[in-house]
C-alpha positions in Angstrom: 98.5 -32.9 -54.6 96.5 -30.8 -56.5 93.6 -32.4 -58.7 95.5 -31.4 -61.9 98.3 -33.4 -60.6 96.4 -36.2 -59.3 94.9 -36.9 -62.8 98.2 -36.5 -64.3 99.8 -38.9 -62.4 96.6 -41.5 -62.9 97.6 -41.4 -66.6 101.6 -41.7 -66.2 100.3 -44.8 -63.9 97.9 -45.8 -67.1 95.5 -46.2 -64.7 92.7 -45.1 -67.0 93.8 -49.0 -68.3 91.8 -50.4 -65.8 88.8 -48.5 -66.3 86.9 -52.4 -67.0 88.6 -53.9 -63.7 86.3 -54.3 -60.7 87.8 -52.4 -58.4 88.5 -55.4 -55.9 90.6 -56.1 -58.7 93.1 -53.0 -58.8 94.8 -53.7 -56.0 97.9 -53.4 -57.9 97.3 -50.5 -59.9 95.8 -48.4 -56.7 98.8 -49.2 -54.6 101.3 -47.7 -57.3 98.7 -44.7 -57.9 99.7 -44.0 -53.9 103.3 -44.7 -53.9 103.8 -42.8 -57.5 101.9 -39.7 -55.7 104.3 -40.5 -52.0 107.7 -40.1 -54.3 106.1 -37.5 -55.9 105.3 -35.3 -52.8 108.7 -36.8 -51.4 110.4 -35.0 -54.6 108.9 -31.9 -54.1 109.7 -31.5 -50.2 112.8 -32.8 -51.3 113.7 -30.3 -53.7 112.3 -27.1 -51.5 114.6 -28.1 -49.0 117.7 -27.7 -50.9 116.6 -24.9 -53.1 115.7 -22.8 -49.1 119.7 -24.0 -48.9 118.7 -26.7 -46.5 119.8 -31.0 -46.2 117.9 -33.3 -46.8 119.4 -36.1 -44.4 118.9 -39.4 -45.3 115.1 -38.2 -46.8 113.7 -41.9 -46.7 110.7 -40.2 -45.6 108.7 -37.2 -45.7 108.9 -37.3 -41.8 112.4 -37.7 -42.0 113.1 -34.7 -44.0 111.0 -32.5 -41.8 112.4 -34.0 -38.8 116.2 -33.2 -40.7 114.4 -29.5 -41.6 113.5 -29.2 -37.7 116.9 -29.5 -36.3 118.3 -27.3 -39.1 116.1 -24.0 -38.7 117.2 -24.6 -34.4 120.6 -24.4 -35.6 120.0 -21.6 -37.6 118.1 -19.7 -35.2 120.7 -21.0 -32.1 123.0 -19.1 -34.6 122.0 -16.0 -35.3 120.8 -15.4 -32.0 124.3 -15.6 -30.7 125.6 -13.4 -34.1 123.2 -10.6 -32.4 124.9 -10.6 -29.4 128.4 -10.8 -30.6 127.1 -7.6 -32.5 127.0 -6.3 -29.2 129.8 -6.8 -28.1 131.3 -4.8 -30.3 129.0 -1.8 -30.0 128.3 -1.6 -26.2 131.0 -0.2 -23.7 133.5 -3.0 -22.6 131.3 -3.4 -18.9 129.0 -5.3 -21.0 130.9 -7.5 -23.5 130.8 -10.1 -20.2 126.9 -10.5 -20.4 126.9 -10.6 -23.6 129.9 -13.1 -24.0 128.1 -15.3 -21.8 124.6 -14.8 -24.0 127.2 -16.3 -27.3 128.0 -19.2 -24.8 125.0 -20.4 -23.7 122.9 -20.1 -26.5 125.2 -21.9 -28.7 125.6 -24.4 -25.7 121.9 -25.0 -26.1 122.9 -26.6 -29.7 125.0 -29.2 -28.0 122.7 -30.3 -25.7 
């Protein structure tokens, strides 16, 4: 988070309430301060990752979503990978659609495993 955001989020919290409180009394207050900023950061990754036209999964977690983001852009790349070669098959004399029919197979075989 960015300091701007940080001290916007202290005073959605009202944290600037406890301003009197010795701080071994703001237990409270301190832990929603972190899980306010979590959510928000959450959000934000959240809201990337469908606007890049990607799931979000479950998104419990940061860590879930990028784990959810990892297996995703794999699948992507697994995908246009084997596009390429279909490509070639279609451009390339007919000796070498079997290579390249086989490159389709095994790299989208690689998504399966």
């Amino acid at each position: 988070m960015t300091q701007e955001e940080y001290i916007k989020l202290f005073h959605k919290e009202q944290l600037n309430l406890v301003a009197f409180k010795r701080l071994l009394d703001c237990d409270e207050e301190v832990l929603r301060l972190v899980n306010s900023a979590i959510e928000t950061e959450r959000e934000a990754l959240a809201n990337w990752l469908m606007r890049k036209g990607f799931a979000t999964g479950h998104g419990d977690s940061i860590v879930d979503m990028l784990d959810e983001l990892e297996w995703q852009v794999a699948e992507r790349e697994r995908e246009a990978c084997a596009k390429a070669c279909e490509e070639v098959i279609f451009k390339v004399k007919p000796t070498y659609c079997v290579v390249a029919e086989n490159c389709v197979k095994v790299i989208r075989a690689r998504g399966q495993e």
